[in-house]
C-alpha positions in Angstrom: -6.0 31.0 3.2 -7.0 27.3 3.6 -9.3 25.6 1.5 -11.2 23.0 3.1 -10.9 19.3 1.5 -14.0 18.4 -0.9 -15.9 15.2 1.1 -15.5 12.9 -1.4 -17.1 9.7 1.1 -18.3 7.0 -1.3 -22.1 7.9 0.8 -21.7 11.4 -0.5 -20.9 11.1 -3.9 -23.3 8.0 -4.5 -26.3 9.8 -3.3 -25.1 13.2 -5.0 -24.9 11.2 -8.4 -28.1 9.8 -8.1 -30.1 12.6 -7.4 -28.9 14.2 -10.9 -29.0 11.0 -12.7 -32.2 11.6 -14.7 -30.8 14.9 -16.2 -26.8 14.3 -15.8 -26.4 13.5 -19.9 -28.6 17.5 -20.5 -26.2 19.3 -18.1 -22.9 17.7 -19.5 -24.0 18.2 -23.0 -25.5 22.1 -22.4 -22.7 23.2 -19.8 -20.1 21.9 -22.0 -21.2 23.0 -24.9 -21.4 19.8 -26.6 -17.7 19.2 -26.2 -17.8 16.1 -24.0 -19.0 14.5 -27.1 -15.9 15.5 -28.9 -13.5 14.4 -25.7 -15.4 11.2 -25.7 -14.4 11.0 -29.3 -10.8 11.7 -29.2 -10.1 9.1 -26.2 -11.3 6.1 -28.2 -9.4 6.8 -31.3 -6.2 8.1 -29.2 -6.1 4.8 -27.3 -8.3 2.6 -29.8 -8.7 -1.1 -29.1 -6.4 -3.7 -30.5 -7.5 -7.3 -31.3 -10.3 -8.7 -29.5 -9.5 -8.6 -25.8 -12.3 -6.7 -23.5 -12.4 -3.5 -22.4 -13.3 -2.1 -19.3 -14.6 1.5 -18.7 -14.7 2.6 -14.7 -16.9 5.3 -13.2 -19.4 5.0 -16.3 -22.1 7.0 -14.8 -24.6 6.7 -17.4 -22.2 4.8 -20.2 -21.7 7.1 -22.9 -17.6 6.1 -22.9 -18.5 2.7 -22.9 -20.3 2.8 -25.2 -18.4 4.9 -27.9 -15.8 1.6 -27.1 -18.1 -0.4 -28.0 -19.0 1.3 -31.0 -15.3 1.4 -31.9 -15.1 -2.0 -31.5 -18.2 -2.8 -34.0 -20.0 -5.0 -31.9 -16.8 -7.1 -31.8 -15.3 -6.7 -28.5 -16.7 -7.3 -24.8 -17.2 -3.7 -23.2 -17.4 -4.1 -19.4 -18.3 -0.8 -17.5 -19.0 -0.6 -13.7 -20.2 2.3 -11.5 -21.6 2.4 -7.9 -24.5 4.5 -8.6 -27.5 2.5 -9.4 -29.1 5.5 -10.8 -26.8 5.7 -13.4 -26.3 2.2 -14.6 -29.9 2.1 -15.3 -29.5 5.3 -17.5 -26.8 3.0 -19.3 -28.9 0.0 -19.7 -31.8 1.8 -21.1 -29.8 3.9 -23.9 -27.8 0.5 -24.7 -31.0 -2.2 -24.6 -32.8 1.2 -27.0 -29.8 1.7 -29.6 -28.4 -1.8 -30.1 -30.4 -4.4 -29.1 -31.1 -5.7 -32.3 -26.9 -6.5 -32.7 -26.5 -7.9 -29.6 -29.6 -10.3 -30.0 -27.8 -11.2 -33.1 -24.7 -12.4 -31.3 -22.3 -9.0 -30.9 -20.1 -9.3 -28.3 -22.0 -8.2 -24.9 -21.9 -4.6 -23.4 -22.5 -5.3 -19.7 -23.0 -2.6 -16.8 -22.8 -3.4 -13.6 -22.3 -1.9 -10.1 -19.2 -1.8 -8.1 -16.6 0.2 -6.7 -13.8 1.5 -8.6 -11.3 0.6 -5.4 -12.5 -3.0 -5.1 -13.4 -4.3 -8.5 -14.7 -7.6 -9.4 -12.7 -8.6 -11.6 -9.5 -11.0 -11.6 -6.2 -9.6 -12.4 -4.8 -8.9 -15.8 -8.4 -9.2 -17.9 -8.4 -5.8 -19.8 -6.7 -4.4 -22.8 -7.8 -1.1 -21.9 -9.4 0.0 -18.8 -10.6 3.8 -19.3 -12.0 6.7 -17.4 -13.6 9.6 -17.9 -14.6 12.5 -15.6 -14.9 10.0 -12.6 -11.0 9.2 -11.0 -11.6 12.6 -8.8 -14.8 11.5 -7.5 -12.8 8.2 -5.7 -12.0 8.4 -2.8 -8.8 7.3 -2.6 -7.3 7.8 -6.2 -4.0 5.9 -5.7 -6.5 2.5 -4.4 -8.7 3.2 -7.9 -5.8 4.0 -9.8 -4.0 1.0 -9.0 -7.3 -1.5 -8.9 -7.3 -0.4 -12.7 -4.0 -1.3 -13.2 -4.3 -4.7 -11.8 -7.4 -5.9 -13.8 -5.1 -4.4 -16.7 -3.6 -6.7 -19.0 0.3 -6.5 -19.1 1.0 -4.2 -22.3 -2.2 -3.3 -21.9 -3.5 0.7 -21.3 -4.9 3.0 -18.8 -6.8 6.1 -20.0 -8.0 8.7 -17.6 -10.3 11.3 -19.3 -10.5 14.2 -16.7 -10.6 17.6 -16.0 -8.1 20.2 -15.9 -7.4 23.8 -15.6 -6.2 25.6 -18.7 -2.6 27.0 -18.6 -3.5 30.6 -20.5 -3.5 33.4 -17.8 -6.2 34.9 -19.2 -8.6 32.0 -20.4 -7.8 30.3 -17.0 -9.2 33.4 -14.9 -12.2 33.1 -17.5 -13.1 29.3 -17.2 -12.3 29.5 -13.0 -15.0 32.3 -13.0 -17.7 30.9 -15.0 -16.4 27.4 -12.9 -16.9 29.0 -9.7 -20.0 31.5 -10.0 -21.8 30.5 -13.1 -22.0 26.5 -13.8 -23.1 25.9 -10.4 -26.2 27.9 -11.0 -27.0 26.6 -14.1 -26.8 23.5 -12.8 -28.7 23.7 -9.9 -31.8 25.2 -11.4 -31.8 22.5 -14.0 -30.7 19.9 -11.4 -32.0 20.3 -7.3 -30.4 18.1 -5.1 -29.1 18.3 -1.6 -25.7 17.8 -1.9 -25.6 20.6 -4.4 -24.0 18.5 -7.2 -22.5 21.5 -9.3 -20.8 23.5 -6.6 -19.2 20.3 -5.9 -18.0 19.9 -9.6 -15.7 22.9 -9.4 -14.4 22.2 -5.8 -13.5 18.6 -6.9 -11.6 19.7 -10.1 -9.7 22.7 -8.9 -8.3 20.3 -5.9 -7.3 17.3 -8.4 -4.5 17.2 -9.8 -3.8 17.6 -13.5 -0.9 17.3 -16.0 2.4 16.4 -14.8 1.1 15.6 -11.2 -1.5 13.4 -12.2 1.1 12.0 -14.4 3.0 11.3 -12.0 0.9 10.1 -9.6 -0.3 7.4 -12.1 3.5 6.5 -12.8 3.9 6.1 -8.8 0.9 3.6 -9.3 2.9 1.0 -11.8 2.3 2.5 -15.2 5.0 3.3 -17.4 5.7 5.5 -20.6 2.5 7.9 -19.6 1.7 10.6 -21.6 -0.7 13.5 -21.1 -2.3 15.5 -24.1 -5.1 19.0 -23.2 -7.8 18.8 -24.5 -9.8 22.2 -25.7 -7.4 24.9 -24.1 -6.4 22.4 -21.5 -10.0 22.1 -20.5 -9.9 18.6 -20.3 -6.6 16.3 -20.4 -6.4 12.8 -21.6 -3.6 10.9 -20.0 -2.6 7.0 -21.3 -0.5 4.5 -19.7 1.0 1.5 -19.9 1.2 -1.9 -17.7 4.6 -2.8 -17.2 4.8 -6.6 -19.4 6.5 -7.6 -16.5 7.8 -7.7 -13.5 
């Protein structure tokens, strides 16, 4: 049996992100139990920042990893965090400009959001001391362009963390999470969150046809980063992966 390629045209996805952007935070929280919270969590203390270069998070959506890095960083360090849904970066703007405007009027180092496109970002090469992801690499269309545009904003030394789905390696709790993947997140998302491009049948299509562990490992090795590591992440779930830019050459 074939299985027909998930259209992952920037047009697609942009408009498929903004019609869910007013309840996208609701859904993540309720159909994952609460556990993107802890993912979020565990990325920013697995691959915390060191010294006071800025970091850059990609795909933000509505900022929540961005701004658990800037959190880390106590107001310290510049969080930069792009995505190309406008929907979405407002999202981000409001939550930042309601929970921490009274630092960053006070001088803390700026949380900026702005919109771009993961392949073609506007930033000059080697900037970042970590340039993170999470949930957004399979939503690129081409993942090797995106994949290496972080790495080139990367400083040398620096790291790449990709926060992303995955499908767990137990027989049994596999078949369990593919069925309620398949038949029932889609209609608990759709009745909390209409659209026409059918966001949360989408969700399941684009994650059972990325790549995950060693093949995403690989593929990000392939890209320029070295020493990369992948750890699961509730039952495999979700996997956090973490590379390195080569210092030189």
């Amino acid at each position: 049996m074939t299985t027909t390629a998930v259209d992952k045209s920037e047009a697609r996805v942009r408009q498929m992100f903004g019609e869910i952007s007013g309840r996208y935070d609701l859904m993540n929280h309720v159909l994952s139990g609460g556990v993107d919270v802890y993912w979020r969590w565990r990325t920013v203390r697995a691959v915390a920042p060191q010294g006071t270069a800025p970091i850059l998070d990609v795909c933000t959506g509505t900022g929540d990893l961005a701004i658990a890095y800037w959190r880390k960083g106590k107001g310290l360090i510049r969080v930069e965090a792009t995505d190309f849904t406008p929907e979405m970066l407002r999202i981000a703007e409001i939550k930042r400009d309601r929970r921490f405007a009274q630092q960053l009027s006070a001088g803390a180092a700026t949380l900026t959001f702005q919109e771009a496109d993961t392949q073609q970002l506007p930033f000059d090469d080697n900037q970042f001391q970590i340039v993170s992801v999470a949930f957004g690499l399979r939503n690129v269309t081409d993942t090797e362009r995106g994949l290496k545009e972080m790495i080139r904003v990367c400083q040398p030394g620096g790291r790449v963390a990709v926060l992303e789905f995955s499908m767990p390696t137990n027989p049994l709790f596999n078949w369990v999470y593919r069925t309620y993947f398949k038949y029932v997140l889609p209609r608990i998302g759709q009745l909390f969150a209409r659209n026409r491009q059918e966001a949360y049948n989408y969700l399941p299509q684009s994650v059972s046809q990325f790549p995950y562990g060693r093949a995403l490992a690989e593929k990000m090795e392939a890209c320029g980063l070295t020493s990369v590591k992948w750890t699961p992440l509730t039952f495999g779930i979700a996997t956090l992966y973490v590379g390195q830019k080569p210092v030189s050459g």
